[in-house]
Each structure stands twice: as C-alpha cells, then as structure tokens.
ChimeraX commands (.cxc) that place a marker at each C-alpha (Angstrom):
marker #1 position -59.93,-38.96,-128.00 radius 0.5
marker #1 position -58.21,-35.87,-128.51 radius 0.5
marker #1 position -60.01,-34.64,-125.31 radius 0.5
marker #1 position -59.77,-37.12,-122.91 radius 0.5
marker #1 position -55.86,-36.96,-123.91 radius 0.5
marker #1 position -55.91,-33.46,-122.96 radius 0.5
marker #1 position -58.05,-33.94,-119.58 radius 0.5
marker #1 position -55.16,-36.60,-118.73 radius 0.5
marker #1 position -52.69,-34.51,-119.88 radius 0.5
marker #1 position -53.69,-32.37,-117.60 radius 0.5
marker #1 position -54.82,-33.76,-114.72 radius 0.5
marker #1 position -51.15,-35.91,-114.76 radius 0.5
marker #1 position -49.44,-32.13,-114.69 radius 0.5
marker #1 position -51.47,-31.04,-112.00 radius 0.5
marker #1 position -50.45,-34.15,-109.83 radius 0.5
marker #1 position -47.02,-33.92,-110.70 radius 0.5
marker #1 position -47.16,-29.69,-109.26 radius 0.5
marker #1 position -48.61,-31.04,-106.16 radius 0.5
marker #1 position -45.97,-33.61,-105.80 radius 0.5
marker #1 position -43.18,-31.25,-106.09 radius 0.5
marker #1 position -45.29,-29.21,-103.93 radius 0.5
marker #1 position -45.25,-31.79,-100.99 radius 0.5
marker #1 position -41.81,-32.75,-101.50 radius 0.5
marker #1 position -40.95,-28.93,-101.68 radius 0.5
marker #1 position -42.45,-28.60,-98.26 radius 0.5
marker #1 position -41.11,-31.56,-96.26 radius 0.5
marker #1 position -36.85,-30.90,-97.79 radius 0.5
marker #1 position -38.29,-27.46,-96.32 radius 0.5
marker #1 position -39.73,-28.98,-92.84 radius 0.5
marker #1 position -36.75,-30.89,-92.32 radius 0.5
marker #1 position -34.57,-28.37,-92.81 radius 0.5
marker #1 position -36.22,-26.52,-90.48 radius 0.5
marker #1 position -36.11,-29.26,-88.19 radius 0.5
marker #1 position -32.42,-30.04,-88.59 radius 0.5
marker #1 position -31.44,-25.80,-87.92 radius 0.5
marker #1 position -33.76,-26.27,-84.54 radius 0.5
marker #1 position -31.33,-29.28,-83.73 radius 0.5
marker #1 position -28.24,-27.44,-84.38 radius 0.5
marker #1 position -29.35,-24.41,-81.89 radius 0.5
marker #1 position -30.63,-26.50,-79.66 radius 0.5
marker #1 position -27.06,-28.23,-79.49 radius 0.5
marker #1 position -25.43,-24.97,-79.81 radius 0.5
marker #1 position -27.18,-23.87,-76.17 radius 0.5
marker #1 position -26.06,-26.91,-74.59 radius 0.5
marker #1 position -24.18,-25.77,-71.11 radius 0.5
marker #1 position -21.22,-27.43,-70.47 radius 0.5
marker #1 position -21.14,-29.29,-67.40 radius 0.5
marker #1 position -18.81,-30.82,-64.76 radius 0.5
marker #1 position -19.77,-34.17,-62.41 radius 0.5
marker #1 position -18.82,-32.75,-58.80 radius 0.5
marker #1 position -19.91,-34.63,-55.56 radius 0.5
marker #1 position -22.79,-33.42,-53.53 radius 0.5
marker #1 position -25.00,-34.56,-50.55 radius 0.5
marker #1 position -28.18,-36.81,-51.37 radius 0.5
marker #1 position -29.55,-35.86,-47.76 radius 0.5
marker #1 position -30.40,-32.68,-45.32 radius 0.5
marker #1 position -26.89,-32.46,-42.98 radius 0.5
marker #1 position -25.86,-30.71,-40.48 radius 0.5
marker #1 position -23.16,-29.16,-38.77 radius 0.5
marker #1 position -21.15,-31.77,-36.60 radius 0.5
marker #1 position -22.21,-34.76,-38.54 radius 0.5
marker #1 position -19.77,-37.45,-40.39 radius 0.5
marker #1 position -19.80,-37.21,-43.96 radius 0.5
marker #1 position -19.33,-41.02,-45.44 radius 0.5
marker #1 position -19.39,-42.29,-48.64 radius 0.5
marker #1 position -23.34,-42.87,-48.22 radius 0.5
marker #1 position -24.04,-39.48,-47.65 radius 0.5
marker #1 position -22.77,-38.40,-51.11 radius 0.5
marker #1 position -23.51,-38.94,-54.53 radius 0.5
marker #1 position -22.23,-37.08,-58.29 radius 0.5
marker #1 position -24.24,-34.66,-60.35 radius 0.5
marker #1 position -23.89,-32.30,-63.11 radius 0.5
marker #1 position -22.83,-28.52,-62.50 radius 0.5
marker #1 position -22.31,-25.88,-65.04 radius 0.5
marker #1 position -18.74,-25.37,-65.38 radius 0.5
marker #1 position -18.93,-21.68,-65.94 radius 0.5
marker #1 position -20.53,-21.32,-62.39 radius 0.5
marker #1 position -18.73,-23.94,-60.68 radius 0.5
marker #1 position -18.00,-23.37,-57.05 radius 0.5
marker #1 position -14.41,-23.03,-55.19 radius 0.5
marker #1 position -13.27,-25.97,-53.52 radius 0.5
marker #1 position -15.46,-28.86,-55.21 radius 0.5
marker #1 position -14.78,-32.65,-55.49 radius 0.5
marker #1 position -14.81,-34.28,-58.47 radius 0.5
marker #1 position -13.13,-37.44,-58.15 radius 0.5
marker #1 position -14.19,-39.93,-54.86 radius 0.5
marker #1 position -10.38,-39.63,-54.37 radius 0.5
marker #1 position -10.37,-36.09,-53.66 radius 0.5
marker #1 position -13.54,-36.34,-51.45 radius 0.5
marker #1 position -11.51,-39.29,-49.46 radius 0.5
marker #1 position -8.11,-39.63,-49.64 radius 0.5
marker #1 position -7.33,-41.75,-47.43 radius 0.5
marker #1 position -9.96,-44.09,-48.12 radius 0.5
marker #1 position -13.96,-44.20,-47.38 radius 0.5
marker #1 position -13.44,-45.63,-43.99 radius 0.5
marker #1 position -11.71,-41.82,-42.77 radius 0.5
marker #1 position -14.66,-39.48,-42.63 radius 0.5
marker #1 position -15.22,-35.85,-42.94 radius 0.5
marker #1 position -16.79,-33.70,-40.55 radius 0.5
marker #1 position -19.73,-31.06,-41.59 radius 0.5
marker #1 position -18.75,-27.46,-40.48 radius 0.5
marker #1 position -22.00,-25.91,-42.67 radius 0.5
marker #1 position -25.73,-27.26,-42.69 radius 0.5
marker #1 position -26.08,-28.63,-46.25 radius 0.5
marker #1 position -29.41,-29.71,-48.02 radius 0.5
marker #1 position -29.68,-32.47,-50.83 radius 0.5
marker #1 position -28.17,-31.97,-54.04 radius 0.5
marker #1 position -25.81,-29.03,-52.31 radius 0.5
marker #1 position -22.15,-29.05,-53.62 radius 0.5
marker #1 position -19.63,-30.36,-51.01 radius 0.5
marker #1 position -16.94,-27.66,-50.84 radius 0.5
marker #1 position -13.50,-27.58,-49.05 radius 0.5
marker #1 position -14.71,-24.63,-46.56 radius 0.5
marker #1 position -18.12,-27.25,-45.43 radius 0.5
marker #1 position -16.25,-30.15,-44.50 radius 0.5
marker #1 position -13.12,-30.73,-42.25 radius 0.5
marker #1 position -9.72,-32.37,-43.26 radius 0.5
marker #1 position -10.14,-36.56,-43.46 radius 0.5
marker #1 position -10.20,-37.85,-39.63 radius 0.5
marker #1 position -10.54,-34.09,-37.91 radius 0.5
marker #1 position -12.78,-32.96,-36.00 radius 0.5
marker #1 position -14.84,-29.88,-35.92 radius 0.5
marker #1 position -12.81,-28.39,-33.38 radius 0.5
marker #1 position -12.73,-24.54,-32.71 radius 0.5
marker #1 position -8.82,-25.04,-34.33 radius 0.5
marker #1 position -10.24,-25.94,-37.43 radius 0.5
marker #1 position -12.04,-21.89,-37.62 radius 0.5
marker #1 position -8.29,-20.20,-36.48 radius 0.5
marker #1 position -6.51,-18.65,-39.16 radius 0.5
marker #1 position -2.88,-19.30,-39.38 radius 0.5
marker #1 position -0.70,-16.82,-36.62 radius 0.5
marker #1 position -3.99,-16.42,-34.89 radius 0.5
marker #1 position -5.00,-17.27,-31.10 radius 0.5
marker #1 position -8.80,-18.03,-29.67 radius 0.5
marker #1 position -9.77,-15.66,-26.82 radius 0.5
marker #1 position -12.74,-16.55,-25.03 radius 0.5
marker #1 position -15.11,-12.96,-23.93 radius 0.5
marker #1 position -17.56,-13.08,-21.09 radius 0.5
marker #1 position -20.97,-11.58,-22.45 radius 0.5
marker #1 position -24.49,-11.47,-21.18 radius 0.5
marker #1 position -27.51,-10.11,-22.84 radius 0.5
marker #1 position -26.26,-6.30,-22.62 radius 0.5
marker #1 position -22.46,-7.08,-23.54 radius 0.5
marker #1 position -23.41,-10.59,-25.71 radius 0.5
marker #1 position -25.85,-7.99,-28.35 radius 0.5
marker #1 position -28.79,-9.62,-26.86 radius 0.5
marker #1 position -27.93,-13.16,-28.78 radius 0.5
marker #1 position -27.55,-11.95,-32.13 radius 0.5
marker #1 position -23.64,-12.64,-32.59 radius 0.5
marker #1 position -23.59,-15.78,-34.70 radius 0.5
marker #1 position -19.51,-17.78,-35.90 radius 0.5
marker #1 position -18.37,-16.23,-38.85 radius 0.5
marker #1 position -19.98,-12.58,-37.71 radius 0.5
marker #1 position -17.63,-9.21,-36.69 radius 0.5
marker #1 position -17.62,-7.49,-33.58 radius 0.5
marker #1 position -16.20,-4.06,-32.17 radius 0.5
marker #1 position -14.76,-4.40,-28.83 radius 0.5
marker #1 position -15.60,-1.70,-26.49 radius 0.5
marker #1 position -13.73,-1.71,-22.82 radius 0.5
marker #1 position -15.56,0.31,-19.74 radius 0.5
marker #1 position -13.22,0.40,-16.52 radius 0.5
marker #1 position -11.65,3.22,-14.12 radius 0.5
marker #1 position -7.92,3.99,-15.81 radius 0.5
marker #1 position -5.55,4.58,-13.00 radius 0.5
marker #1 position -4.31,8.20,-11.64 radius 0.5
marker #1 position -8.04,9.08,-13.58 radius 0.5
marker #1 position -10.27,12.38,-12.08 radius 0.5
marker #1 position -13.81,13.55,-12.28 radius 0.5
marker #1 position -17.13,11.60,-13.38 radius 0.5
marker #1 position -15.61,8.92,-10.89 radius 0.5
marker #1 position -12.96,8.22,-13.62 radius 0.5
marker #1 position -15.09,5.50,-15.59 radius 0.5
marker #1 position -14.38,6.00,-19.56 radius 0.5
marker #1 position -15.30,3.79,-22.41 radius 0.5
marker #1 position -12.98,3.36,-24.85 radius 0.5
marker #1 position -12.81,0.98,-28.66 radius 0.5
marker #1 position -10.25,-1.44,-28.36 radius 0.5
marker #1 position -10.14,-3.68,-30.58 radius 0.5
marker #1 position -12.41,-3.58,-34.23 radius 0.5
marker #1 position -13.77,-6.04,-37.07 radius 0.5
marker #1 position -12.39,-9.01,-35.21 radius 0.5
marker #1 position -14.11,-12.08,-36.03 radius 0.5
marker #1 position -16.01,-14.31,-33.99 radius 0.5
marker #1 position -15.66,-17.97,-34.33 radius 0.5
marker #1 position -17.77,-19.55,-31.50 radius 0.5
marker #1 position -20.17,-18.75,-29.23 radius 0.5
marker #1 position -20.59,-20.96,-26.06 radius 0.5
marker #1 position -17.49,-23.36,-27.35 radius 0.5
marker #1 position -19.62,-24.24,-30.62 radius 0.5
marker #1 position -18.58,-23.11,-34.01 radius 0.5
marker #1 position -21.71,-24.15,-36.16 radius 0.5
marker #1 position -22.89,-21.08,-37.29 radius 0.5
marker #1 position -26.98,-22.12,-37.86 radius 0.5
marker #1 position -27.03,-21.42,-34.28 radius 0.5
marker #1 position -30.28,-20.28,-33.08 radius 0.5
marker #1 position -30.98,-16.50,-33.13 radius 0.5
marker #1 position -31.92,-15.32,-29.63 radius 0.5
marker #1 position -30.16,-17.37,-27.39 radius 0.5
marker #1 position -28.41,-15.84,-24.43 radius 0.5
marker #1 position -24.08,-16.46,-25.05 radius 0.5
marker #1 position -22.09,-16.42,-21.73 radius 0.5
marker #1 position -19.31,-16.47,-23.92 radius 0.5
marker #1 position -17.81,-15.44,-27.13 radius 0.5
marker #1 position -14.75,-16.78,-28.48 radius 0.5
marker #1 position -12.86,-14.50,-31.12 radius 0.5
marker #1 position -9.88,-14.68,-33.07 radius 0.5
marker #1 position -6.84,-12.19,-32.57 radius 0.5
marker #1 position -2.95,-12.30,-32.80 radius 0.5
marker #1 position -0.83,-12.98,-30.14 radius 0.5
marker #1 position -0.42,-9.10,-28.72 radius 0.5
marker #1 position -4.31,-8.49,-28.48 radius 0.5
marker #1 position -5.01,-11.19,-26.33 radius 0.5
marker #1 position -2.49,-9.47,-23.80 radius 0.5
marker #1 position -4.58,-6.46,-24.24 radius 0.5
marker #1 position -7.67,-8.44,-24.26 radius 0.5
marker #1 position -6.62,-10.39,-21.28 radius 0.5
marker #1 position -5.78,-6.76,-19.04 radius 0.5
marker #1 position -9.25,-5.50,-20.47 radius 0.5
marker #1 position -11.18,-8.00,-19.63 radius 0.5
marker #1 position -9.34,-8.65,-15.82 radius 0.5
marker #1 position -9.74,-4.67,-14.80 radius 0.5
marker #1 position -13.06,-3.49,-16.61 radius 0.5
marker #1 position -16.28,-4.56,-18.52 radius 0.5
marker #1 position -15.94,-5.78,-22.29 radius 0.5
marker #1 position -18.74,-5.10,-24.81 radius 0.5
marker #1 position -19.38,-6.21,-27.96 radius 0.5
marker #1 position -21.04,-4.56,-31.11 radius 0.5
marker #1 position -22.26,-6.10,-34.47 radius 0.5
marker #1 position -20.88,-5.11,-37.44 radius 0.5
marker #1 position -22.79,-6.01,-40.84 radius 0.5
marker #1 position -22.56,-8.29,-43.06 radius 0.5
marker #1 position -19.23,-7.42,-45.54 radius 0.5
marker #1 position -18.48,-4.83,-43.72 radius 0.5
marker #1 position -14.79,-4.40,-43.71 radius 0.5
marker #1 position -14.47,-0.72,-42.13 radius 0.5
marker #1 position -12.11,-0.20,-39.36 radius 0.5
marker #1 position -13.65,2.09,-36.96 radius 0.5
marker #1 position -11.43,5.10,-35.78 radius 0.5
marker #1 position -10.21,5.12,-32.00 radius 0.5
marker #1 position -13.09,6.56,-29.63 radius 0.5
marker #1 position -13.79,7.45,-26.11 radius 0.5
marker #1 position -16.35,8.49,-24.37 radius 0.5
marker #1 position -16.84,9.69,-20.55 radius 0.5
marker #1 position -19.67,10.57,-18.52 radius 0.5
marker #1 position -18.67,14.20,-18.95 radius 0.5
marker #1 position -18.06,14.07,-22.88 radius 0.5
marker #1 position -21.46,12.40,-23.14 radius 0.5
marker #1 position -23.51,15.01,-21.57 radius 0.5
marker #1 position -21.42,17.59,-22.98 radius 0.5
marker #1 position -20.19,18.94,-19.99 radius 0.5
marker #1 position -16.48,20.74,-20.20 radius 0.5
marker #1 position -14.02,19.86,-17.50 radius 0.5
marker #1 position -12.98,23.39,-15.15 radius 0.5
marker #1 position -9.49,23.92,-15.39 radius 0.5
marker #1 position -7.61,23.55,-12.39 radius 0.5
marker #1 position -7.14,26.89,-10.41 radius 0.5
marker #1 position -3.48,27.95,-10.85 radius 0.5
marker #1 position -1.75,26.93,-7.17 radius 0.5
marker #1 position -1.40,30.30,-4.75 radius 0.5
marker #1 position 2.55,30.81,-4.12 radius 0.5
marker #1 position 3.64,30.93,-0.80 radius 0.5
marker #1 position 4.22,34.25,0.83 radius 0.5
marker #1 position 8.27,35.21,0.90 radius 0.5
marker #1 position 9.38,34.36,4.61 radius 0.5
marker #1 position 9.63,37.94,6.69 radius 0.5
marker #1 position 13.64,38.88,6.07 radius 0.5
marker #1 position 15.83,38.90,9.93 radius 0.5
marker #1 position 18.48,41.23,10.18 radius 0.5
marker #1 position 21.05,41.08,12.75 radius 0.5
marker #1 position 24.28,42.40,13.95 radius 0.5
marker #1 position 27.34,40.49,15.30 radius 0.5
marker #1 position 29.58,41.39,18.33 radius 0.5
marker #1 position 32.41,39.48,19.67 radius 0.5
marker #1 position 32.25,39.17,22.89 radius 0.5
marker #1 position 35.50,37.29,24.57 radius 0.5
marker #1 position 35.68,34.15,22.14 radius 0.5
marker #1 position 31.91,34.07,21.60 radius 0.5
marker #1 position 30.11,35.74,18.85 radius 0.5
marker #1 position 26.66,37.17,19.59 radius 0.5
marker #1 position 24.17,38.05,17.04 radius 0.5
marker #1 position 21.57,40.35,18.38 radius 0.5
marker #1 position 17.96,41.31,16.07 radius 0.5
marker #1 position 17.74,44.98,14.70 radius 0.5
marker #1 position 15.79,46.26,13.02 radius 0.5
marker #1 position 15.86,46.46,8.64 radius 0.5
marker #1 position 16.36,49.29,6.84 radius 0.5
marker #1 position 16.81,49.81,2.93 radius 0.5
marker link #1:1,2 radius 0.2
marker link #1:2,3 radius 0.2
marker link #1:3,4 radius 0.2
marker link #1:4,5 radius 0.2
marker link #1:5,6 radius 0.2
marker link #1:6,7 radius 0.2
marker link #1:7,8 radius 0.2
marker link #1:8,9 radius 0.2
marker link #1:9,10 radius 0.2
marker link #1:10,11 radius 0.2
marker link #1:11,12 radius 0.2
marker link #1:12,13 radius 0.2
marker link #1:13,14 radius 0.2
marker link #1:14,15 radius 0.2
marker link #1:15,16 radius 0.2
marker link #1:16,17 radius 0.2
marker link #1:17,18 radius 0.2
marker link #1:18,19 radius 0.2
marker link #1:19,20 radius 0.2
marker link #1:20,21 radius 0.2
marker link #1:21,22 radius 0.2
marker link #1:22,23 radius 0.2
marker link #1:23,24 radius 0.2
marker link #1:24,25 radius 0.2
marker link #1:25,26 radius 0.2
marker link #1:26,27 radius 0.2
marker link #1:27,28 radius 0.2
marker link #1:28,29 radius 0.2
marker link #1:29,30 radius 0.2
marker link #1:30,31 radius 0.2
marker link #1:31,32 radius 0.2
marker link #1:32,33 radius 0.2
marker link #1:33,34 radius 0.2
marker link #1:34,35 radius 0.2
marker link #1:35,36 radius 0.2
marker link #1:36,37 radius 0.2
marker link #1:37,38 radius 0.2
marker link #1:38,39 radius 0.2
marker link #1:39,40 radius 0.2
marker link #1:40,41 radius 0.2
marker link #1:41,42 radius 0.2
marker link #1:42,43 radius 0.2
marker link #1:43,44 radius 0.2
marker link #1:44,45 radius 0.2
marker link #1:45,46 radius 0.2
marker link #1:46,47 radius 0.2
marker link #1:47,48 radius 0.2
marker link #1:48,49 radius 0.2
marker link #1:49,50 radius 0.2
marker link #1:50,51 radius 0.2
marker link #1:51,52 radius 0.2
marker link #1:52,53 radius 0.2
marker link #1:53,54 radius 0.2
marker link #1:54,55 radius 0.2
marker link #1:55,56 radius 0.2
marker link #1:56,57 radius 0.2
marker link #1:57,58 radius 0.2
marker link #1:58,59 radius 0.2
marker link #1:59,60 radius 0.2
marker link #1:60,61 radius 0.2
marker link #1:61,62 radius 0.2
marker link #1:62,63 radius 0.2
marker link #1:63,64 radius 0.2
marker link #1:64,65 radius 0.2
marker link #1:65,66 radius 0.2
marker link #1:66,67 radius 0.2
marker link #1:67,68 radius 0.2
marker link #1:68,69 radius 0.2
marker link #1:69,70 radius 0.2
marker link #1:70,71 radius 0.2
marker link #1:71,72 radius 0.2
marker link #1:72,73 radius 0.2
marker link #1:73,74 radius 0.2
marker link #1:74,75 radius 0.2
marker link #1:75,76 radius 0.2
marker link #1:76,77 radius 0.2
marker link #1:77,78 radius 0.2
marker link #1:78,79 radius 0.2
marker link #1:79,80 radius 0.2
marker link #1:80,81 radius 0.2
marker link #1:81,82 radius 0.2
marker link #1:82,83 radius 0.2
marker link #1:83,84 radius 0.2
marker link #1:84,85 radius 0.2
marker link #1:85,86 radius 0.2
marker link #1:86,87 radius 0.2
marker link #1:87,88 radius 0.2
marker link #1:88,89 radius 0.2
marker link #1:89,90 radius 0.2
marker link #1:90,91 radius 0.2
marker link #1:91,92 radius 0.2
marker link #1:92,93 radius 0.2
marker link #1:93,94 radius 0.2
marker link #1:94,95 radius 0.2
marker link #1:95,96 radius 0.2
marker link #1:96,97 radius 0.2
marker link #1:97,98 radius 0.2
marker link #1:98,99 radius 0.2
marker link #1:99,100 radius 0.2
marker link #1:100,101 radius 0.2
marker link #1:101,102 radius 0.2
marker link #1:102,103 radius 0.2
marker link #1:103,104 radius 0.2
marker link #1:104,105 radius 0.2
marker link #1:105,106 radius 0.2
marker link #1:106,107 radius 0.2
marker link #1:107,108 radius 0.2
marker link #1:108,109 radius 0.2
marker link #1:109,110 radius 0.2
marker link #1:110,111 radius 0.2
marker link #1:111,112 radius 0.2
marker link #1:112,113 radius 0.2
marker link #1:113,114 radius 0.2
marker link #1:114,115 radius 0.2
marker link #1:115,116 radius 0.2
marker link #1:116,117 radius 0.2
marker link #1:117,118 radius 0.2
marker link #1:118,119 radius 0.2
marker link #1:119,120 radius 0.2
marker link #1:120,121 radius 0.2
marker link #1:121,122 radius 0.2
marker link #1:122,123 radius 0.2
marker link #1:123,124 radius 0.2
marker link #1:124,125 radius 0.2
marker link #1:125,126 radius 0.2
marker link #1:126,127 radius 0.2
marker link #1:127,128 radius 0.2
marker link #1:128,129 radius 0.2
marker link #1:129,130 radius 0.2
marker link #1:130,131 radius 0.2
marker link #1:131,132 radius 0.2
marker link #1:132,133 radius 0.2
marker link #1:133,134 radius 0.2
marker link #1:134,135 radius 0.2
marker link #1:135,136 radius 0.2
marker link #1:136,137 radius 0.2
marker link #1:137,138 radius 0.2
marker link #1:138,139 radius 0.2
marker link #1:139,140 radius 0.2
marker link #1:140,141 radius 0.2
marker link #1:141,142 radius 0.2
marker link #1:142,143 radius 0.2
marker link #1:143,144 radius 0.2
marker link #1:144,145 radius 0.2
marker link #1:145,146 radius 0.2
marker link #1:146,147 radius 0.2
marker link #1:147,148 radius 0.2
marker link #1:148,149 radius 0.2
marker link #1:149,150 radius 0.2
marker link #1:150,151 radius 0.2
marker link #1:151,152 radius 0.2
marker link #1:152,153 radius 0.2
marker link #1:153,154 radius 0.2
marker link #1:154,155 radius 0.2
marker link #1:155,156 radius 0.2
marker link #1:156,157 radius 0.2
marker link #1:157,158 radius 0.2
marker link #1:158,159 radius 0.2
marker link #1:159,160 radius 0.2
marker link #1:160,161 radius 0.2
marker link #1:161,162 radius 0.2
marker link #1:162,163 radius 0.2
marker link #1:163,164 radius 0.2
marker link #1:164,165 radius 0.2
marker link #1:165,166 radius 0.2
marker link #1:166,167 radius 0.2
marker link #1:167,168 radius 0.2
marker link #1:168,169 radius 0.2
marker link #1:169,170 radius 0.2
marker link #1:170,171 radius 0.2
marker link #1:171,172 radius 0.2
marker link #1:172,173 radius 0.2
marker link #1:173,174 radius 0.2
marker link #1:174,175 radius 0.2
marker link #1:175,176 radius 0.2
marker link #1:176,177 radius 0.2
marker link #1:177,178 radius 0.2
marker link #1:178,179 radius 0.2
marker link #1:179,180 radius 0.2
marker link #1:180,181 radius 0.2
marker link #1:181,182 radius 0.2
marker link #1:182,183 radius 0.2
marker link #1:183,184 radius 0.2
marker link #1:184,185 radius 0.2
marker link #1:185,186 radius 0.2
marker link #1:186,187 radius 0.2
marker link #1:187,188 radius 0.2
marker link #1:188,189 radius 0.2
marker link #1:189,190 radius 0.2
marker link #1:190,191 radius 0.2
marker link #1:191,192 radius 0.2
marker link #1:192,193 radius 0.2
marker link #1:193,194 radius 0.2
marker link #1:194,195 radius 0.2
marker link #1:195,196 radius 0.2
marker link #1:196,197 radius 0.2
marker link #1:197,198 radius 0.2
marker link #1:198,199 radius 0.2
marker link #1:199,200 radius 0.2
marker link #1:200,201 radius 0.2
marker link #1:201,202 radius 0.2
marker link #1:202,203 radius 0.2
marker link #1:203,204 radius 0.2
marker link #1:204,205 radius 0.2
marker link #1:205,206 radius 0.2
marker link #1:206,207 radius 0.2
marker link #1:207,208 radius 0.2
marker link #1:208,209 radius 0.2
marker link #1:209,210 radius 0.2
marker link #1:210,211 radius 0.2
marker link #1:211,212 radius 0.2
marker link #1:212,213 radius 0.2
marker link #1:213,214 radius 0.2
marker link #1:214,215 radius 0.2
marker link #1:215,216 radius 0.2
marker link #1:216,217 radius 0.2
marker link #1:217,218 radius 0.2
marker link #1:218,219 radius 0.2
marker link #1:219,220 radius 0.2
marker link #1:220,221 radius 0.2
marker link #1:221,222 radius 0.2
marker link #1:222,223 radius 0.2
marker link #1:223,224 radius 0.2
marker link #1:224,225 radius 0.2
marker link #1:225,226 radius 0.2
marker link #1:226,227 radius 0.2
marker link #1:227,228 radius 0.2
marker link #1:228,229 radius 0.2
marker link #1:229,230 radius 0.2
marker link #1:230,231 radius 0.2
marker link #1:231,232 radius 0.2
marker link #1:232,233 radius 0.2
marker link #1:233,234 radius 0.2
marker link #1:234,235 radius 0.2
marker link #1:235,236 radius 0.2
marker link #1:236,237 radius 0.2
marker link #1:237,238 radius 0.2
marker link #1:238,239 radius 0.2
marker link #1:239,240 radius 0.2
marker link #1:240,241 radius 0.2
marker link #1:241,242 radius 0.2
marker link #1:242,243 radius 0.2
marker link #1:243,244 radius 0.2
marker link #1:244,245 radius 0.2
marker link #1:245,246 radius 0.2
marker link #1:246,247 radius 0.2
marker link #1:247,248 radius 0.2
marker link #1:248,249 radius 0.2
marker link #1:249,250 radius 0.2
marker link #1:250,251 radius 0.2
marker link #1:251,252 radius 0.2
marker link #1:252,253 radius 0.2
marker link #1:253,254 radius 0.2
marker link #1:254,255 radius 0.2
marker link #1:255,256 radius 0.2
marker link #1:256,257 radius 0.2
marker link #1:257,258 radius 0.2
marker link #1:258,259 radius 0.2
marker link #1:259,260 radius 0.2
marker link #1:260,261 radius 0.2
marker link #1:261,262 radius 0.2
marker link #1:262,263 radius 0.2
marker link #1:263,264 radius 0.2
marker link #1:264,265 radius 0.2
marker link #1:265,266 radius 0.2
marker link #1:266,267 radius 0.2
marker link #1:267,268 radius 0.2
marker link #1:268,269 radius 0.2
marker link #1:269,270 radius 0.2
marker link #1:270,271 radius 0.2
marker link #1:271,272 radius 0.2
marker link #1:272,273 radius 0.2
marker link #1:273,274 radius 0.2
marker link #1:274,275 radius 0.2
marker link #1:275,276 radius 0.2
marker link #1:276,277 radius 0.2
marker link #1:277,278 radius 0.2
marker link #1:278,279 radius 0.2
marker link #1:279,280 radius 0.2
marker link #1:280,281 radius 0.2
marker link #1:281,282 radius 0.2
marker link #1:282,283 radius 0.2
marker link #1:283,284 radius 0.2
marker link #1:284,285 radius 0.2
marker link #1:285,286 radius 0.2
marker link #1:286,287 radius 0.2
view
C-alpha cells in the first residue's frame, strides 16, 4: 500500500508541475500577444478623410460630385490645398462644377491648384498671377525650341533685329531681353500634358505691364527667340549680346582720326583813297 501511495503521490506531483507548466506558458503567450497589440497600435498612422477622384481625368473636364469620392491620407504628409468637407469641394452647391486644370488618376487628391474656382472656366486668366499681363510670342520650330516648351515651363527671351544709327556686320545684334519668365500657354491652351513634339505658332507668357511694351517693340522690329530653362531653375541670366563680329572674334578697326582742312592761303592788301572811293589792291605778304 505504502507503494502504490507513493507512485500516486508522485505521479499527482508530476501532473500538478506540468499544469503550472502549461498555465506558465499561455499567462506567458498572452502576454506576448497583448505587447504585439500594443505596438501594433502604437504604429498606427494617423489619418485624415480628404476628397479624391474615383476616375482617370483630364485637363478641361467638369469635376461633379460623381467624379469624387473620400479616402484616408496620412496627416503628416497631407497635401496643400485639400478638401475635406463636400462643402469645401462645392460651395455653392453640387450643381456649380469645377473645372480640371491638371490630369488626375483615381484615388489622386483633389487640390486647390488642379481645379478652378466653382462655375470658372479654365481660361488662360485663371494661370495669370495677380499685376501680371498675357503676351502672346510668335515661334516656329527654331524660335518655339523645336516643341519642347510645355505651361508651367521658363523661357529666356532673346531679340535679333538691326538697332537704329547701328554699323558693321550689317548692324544685326542679338541681345537677352527678358529672363525666367513663365509660360502659361502654348497655342491658347493652358493644360500642361500637352504633347511633347508638337510644332507651337505661339507662346503665351506672363509679364508686368512695362515688358509687354518692350515685348511688343521687340517683337514688331526684330525676331524673338525663346530658350528653355530647367526645371527649378530660378537663375536670372546676366544681360548679353552678341554680334556677328563678337561671335567670330573679330575686333572692330577704329575709325581713322578725320584729316583737318588745310588753313585757307592768307590775302594781303593795301588801301588807297581814291576821290570818295576806297581801293584795295593785292600785294604781296611779308613777315
């Protein structure tokens, strides 16, 4: 008896380890479980609903309330300019439409500079900055940078004519006239996805009141040409011109000094009074 007491005895201890064992393990387990949870919740990203399109649009098109819908966006990298509220998107109700001034695929955020004012259009006056004017530039595929210039791009402005009261090399000079002036339609379109490549007759820029005078005079007695400037590029280039001469290096002769005149020959005379007439007769100078 004494050993079967002891075999229970035990065997019963033995169980009871491996129960604290188990239960040892799963408090452990869930514990572990529980801290996973926690950092899990701790690298949750705050977010912000903000309206965005459901659909590929492009520029010109309305934007309507069917076009849009909400979705998340991480507040720390939220863009400038979103909508949150359908109120902000439409003020003035879902029947006055914005216009698209930037292609936009699904799920893009709709952002103040993309979309036009409720019930405007996407005019060229919508691009202008405030105090500036729109001057139009005759270009072909020489002056136009062969059809690179997109909206939104930079341009130098180089002028090529005869100045007046000009000599030598048939007085034609190229000269920069205006710099880093931004272009805001090409052909009388603004929507800057605008094909790569195509041929511009004309390039519409902005500038203040006093360069499209000089723009104007430029373009009415010479040749204007454009250059491309890159992208962020904010340099102002210094004033430069060029002449057929400077360009091949070639110094311009100084004008011969002017020959003087020889000193008329000196006339000597002598007077005699004849009655009530005075005669002057030649003779010959002497020192």
């Amino acid at each position: 008896m004494r050993a079967i007491f002891g075999l229970v005895l035990v065997v019963g201890m033995g169980l009871a380890g491996f129960a604290v064992y188990m239960v040892k393990g799963h408090f452990a387990a869930q514990q572990t479980l529980l801290e996973q949870q926690a950092a899990k919740a701790q690298a949750i990203v705050p977010t912000t609903e903000i309206y965005a399109v459901n659909r590929s649009i492009g520029y010109g098109e309305r934007l309507t309330a069917e076009d849009v819908q909400l979705i998340k966006y991480t507040q720390e990298f939220l863009p400038e300019g979103v909508f949150v509220s359908q109120e902000e998107l439409f003020p003035q109700g879902i029947d006055v439409s914005r216009v698209v001034l930037r292609a936009m695929e699904p799920n893009e955020a709709i952002t103040q500079v993309k979309v036009t004012d409720p019930g405007e259009d996407a005019g060229i006056t919508t691009r202008l900055s405030p105090g500036m004017r729109a001057f139009a530039i005759n270009v072909n595929l020489s002056t136009g940078v062969s059809g690179l210039i997109r909206p939104s791009d930079r341009v130098d402005i180089y002028w090529t004519g005869t100045p007046p009261n000009s000599r030598g090399n048939n007085g034609e000079l190229t000269r920069l006239i205006e710099t880093n002036v931004e272009v805001i339609a090409i052909d009388g379109s603004s929507d800057i996805n605008r094909a790569e490549g195509e041929i511009a007759r004309t390039v519409t820029v902005q500038v203040d009141p006093q360069d499209v005078a000089t723009l104007t005079q430029a373009q009415a007695s010479g040749k204007l040409t454009l250059s491309l400037l890159g992208k962020g590029d904010e340099s102002i280039a210094s004033a430069t011109q060029v002449d057929t001469g400077s360009m091949l290096g070639i110094e311009e002769e100084a004008a011969p000094a002017p020959i003087a005149a020889p000193a008329p020959a000196e006339i000597c005379t002598t007077r005699e009074r004849r009655g009530a007439q005075v005669v002057e007769t030649p003779i010959p100078c002497t020192n």
